[in-house]
N, CA, C and O of each residue as an XYZ file, in Angstrom:
532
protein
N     119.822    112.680    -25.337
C     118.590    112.988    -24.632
C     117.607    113.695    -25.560
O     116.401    113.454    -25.508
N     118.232    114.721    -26.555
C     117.231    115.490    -27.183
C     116.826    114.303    -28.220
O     115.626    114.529    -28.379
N     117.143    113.157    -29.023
C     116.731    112.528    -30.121
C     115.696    111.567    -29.028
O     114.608    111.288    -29.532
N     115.896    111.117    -27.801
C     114.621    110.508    -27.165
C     113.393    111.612    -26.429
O     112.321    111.189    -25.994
N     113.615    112.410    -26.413
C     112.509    113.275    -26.371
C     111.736    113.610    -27.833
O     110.542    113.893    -27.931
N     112.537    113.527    -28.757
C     112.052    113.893    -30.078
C     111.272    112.677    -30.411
O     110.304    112.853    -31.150
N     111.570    111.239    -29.916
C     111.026    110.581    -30.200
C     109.958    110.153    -29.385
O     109.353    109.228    -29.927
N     109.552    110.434    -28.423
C     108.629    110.658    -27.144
C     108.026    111.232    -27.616
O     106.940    110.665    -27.493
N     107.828    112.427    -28.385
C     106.865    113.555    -28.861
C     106.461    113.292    -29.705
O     105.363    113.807    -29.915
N     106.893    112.531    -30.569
C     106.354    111.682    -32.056
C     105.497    110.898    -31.391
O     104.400    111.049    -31.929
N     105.411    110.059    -30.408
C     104.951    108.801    -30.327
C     103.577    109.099    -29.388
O     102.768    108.208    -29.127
N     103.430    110.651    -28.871
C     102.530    110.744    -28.024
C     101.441    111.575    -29.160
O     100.215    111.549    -29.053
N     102.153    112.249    -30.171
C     101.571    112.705    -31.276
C     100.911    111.977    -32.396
O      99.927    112.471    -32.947
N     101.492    110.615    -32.827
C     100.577    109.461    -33.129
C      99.674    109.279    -32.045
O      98.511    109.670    -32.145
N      99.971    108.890    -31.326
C      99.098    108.356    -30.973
C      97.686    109.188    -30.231
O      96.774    108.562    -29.692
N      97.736    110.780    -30.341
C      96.694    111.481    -30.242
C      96.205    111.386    -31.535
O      95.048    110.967    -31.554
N      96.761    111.669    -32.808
C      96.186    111.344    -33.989
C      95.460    110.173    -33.844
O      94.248    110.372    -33.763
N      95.933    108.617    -33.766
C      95.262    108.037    -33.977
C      93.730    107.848    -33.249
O      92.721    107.295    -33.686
N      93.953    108.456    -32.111
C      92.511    108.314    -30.813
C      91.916    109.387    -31.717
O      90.760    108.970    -31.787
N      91.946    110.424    -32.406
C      90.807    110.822    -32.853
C      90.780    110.495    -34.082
O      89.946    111.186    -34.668
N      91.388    109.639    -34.875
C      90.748    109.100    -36.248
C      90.037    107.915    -35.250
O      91.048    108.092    -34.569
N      89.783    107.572    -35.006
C      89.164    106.084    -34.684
C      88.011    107.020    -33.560
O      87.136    106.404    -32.952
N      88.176    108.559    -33.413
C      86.672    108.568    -32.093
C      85.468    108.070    -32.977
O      85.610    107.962    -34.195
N      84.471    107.816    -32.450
C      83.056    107.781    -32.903
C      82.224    108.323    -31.886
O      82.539    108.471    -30.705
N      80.831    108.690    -32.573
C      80.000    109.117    -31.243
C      79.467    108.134    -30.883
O      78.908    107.511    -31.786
N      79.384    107.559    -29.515
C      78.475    106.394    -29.019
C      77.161    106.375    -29.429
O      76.460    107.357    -29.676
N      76.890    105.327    -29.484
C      75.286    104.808    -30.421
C      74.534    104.539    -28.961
O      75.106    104.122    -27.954
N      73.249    104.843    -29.063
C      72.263    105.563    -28.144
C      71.449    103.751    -27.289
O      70.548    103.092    -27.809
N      72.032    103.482    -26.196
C      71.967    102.253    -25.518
C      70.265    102.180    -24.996
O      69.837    101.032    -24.874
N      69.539    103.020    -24.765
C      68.372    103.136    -24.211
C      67.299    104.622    -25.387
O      67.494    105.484    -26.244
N      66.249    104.022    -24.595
C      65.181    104.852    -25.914
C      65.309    106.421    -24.928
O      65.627    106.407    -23.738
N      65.000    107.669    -25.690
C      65.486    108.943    -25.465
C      64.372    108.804    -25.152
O      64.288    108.155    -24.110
N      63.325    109.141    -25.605
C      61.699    109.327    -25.275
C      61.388    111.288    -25.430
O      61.538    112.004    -26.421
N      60.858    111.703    -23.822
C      60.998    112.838    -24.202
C      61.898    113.337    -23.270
O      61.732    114.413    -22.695
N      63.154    112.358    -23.042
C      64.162    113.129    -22.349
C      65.550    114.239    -23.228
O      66.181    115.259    -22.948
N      65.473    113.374    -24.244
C      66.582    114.448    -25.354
C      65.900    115.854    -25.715
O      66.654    116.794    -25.965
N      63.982    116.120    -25.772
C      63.893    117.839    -25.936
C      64.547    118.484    -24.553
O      65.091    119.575    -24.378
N      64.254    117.258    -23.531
C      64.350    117.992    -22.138
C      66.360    118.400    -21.911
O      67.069    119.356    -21.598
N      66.458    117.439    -22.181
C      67.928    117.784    -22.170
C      68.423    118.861    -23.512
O      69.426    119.470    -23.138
N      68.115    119.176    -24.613
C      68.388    120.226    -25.587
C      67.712    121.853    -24.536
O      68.422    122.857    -24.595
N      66.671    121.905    -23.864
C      66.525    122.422    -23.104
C      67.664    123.479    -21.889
O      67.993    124.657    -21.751
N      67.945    122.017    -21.169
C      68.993    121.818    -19.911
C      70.314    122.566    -20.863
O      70.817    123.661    -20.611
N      70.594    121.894    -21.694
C      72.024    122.652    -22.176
C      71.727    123.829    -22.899
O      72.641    124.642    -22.765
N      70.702    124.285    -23.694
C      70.901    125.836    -24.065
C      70.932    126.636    -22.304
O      71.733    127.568    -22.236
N      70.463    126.451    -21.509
C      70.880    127.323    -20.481
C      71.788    127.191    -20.078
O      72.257    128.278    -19.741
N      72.905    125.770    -19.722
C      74.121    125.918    -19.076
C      75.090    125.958    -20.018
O      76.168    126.533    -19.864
N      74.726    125.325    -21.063
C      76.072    125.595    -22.656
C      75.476    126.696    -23.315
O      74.697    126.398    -24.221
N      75.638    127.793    -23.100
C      75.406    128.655    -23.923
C      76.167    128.787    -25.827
O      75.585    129.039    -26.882
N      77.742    128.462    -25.522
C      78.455    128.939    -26.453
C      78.858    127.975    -27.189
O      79.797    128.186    -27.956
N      78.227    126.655    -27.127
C      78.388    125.462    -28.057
C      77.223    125.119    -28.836
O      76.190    125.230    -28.176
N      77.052    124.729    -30.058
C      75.946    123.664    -30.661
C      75.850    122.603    -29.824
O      76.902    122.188    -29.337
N      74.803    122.054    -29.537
C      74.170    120.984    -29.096
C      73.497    120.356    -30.867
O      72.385    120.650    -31.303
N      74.579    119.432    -31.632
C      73.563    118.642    -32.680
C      73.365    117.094    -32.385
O      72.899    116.251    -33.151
N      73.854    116.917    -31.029
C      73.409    115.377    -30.916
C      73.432    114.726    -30.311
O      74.648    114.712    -30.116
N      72.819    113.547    -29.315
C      72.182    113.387    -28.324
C      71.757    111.685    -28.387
O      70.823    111.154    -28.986
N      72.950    111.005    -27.426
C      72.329    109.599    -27.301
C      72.382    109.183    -25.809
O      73.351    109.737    -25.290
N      71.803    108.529    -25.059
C      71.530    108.091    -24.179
C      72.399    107.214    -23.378
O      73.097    106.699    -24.251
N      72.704    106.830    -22.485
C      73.763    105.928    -21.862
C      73.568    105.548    -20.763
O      74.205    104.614    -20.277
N      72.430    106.342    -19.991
C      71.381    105.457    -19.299
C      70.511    106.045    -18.525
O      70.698    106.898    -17.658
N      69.575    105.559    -18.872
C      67.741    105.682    -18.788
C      67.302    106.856    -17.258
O      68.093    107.298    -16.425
N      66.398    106.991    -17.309
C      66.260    107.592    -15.773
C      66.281    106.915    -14.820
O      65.554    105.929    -14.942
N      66.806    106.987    -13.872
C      67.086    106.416    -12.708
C      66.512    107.032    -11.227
O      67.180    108.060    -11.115
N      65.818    106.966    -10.287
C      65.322    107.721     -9.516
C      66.087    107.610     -8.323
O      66.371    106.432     -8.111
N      66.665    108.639     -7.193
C      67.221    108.186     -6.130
C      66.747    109.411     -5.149
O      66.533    110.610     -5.328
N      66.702    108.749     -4.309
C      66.782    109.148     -3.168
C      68.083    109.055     -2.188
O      68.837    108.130     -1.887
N      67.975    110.910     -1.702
C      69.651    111.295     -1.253
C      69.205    112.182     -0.045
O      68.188    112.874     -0.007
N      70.210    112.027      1.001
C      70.005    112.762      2.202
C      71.024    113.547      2.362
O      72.080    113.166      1.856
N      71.014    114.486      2.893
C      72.837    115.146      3.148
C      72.453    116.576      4.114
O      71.418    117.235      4.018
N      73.499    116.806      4.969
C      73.152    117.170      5.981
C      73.771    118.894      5.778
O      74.950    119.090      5.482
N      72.968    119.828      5.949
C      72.872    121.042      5.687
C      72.640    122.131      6.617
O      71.785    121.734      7.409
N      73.002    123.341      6.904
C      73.259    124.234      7.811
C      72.742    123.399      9.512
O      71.888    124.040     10.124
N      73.092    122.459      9.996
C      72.491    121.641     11.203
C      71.232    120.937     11.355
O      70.621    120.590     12.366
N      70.925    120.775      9.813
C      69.585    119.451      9.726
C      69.735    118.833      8.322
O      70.112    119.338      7.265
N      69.373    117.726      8.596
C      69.074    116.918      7.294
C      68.274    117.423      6.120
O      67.211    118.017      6.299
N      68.743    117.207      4.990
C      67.344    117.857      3.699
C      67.910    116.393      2.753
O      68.978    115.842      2.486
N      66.414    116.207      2.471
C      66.194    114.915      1.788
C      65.371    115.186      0.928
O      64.321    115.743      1.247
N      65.662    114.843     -0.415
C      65.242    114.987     -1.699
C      65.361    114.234     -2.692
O      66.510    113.947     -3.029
N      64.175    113.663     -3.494
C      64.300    112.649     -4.518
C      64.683    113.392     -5.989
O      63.905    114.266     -6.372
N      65.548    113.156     -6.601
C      65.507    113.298     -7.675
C      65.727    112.278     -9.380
O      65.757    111.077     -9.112
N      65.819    112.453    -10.378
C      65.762    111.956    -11.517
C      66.938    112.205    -12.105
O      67.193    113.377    -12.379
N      67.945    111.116    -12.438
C      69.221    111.150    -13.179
C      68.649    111.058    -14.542
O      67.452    110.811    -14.689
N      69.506    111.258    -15.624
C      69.332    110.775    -16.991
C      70.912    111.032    -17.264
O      71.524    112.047    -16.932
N      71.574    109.621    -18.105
C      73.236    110.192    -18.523
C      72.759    110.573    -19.978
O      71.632    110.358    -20.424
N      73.920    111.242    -20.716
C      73.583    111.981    -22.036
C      74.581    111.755    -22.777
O      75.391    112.444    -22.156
N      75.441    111.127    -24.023
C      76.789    111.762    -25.007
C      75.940    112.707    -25.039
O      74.764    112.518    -24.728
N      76.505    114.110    -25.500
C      76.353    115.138    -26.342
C      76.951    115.421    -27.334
O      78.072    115.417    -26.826
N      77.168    115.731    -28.614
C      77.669    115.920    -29.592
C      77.508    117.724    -29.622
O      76.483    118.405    -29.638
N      78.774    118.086    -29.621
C      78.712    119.961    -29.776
C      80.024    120.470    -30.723
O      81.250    120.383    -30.655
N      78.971    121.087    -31.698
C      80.166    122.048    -32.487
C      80.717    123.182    -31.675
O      80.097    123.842    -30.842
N      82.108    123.329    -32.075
C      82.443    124.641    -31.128
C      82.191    126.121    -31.906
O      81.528    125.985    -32.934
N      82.566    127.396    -31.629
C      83.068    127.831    -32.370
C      84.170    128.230    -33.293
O      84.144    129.141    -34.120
N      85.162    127.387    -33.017
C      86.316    127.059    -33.979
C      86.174    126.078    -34.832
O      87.181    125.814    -35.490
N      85.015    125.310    -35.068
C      84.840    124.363    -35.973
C      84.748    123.152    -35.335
O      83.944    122.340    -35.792
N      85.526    122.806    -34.193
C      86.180    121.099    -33.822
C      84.508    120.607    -33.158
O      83.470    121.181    -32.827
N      84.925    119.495    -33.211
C      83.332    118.591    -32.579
C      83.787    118.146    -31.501
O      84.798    117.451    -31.414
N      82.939    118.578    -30.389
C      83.456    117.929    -29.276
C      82.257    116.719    -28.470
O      81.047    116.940    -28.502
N      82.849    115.474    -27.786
C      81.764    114.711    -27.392
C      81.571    114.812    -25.934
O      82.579    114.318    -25.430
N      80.786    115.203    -25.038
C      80.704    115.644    -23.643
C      79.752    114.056    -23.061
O      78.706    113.642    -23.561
N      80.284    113.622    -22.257
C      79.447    112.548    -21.384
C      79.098    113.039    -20.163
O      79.884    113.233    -19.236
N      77.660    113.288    -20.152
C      77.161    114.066    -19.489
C      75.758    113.589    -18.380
O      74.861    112.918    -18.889
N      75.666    113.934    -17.056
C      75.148    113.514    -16.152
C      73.844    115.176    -15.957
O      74.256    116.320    -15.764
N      72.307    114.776    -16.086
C      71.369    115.447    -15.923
C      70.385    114.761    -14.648
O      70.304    113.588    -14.283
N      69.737    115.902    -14.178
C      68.680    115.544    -13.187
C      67.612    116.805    -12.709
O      67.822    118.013    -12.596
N      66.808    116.273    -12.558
C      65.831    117.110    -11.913
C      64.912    116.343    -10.817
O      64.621    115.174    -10.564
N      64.643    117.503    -10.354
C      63.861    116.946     -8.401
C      62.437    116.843     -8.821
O      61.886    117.286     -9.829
N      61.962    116.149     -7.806
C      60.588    115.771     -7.634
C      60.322    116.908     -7.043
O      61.084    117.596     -6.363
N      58.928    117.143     -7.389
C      57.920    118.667     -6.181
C      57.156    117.776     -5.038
O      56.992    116.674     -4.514
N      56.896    118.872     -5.076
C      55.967    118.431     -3.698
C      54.295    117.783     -3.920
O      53.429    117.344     -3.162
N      54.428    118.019     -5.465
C      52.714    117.345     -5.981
C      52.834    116.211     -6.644
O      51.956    115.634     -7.286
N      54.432    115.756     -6.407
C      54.808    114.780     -7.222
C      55.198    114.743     -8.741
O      55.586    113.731     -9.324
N      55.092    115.593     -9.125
C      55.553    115.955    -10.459
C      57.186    116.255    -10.627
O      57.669    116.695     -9.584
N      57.946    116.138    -11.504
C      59.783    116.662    -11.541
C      59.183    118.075    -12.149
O      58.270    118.430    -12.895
N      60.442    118.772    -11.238
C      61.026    119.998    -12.078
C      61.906    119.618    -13.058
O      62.461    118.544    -13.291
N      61.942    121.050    -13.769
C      63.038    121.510    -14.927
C      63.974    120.476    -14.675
O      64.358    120.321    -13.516
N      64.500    119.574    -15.789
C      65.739    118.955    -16.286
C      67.495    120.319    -16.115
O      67.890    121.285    -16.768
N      67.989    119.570    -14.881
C      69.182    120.662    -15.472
C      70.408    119.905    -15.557
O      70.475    118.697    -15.327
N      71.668    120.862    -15.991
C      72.793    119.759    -16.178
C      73.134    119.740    -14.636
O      72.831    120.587    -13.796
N      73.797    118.637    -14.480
C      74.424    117.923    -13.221
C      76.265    118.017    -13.112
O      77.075    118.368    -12.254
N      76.320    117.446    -14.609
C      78.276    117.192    -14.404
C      78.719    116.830    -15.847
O      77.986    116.055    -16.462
N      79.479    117.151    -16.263
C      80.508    116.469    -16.901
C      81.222    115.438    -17.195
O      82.292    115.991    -16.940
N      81.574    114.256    -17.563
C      82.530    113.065    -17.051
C      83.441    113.313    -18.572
O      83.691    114.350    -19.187
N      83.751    112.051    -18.812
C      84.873    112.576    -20.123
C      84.168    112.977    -21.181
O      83.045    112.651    -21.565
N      85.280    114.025    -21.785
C      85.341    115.089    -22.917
C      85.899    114.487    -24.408
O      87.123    114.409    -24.304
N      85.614    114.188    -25.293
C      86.853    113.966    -26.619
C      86.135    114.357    -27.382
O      84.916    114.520    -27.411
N      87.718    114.681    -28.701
C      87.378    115.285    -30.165
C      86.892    114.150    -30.688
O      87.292    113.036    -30.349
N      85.888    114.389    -31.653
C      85.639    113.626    -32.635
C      85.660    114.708    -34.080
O      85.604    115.937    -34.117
N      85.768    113.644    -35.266
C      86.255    114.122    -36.271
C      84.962    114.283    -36.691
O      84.112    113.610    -36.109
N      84.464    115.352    -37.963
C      83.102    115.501    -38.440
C      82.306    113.952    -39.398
O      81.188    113.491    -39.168
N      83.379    113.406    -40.528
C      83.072    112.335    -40.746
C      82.892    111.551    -40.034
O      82.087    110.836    -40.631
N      83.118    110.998    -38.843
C      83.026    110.013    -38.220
C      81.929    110.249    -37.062
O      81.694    109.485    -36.126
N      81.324    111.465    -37.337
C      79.812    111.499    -36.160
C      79.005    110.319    -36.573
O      78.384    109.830    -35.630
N      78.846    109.744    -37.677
C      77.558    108.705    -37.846
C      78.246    107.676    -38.203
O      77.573    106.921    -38.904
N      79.505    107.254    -37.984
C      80.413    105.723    -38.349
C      79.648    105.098    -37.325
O      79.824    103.908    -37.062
């Protein structure tokens, strides 16, 4: 039992090695425009304790309209998605890649508020050489 666990642990250990020799940062599917200052923005307030050095797109703004029902009445509000990779140094050195969901609401003069972060989706290491493969 202990030489197939030993070998279970090898094989889950390749193969984390190999997923981060082969990460790359995703290459930017839609034009940033002036949503990447807005989003460098959005994350110095909610990432405080990471670098933010990089920033590609994964899809465009999207506008929706959402209803949801709140202390015994409806509140309905349009707002503005934008998805994000992020590329962030930590402070231990490692690079981490965050796929990341932003939005901000429409006002009432029709204009959006402040860009803020929304969510998280998957997290991975990437290696420093391989940010621009």
């Amino acid at each position: 039992v202990a030489e197939a666990v030993a070998k279970t642990r090898k094989n889950v250990a390749d193969a984390q090695r190999r997923r981060l020799e082969s990460a790359r940062f995703p290459k930017t599917t839609h034009a940033a425009g002036a949503a990447e200052a807005d989003i460098r923005r959005a994350w110095a307030v909610a990432i405080k304790d990471k670098k933010l050095l990089k920033i590609s797109i994964y899809r465009p703004y999207e506008v929706r309209t959402e209803a949801r029902w709140h202390r015994d009445h409806w509140v309905v509000n349009t707002y503005r998605y934008v998805g994000a990779n992020c590329l962030a140094e930590l402070p231990s050195g490692k690079y981490l890649v965050y796929r990341m969901t932003f939005r901000n609401i429409r006002q009432a003069d029709g204009s959006w508020g402040t860009l803020e972060h929304r969510g998280v989706g998957h997290v991975f290491e990437i290696l420093q050489e391989n940010i621009d493969k």
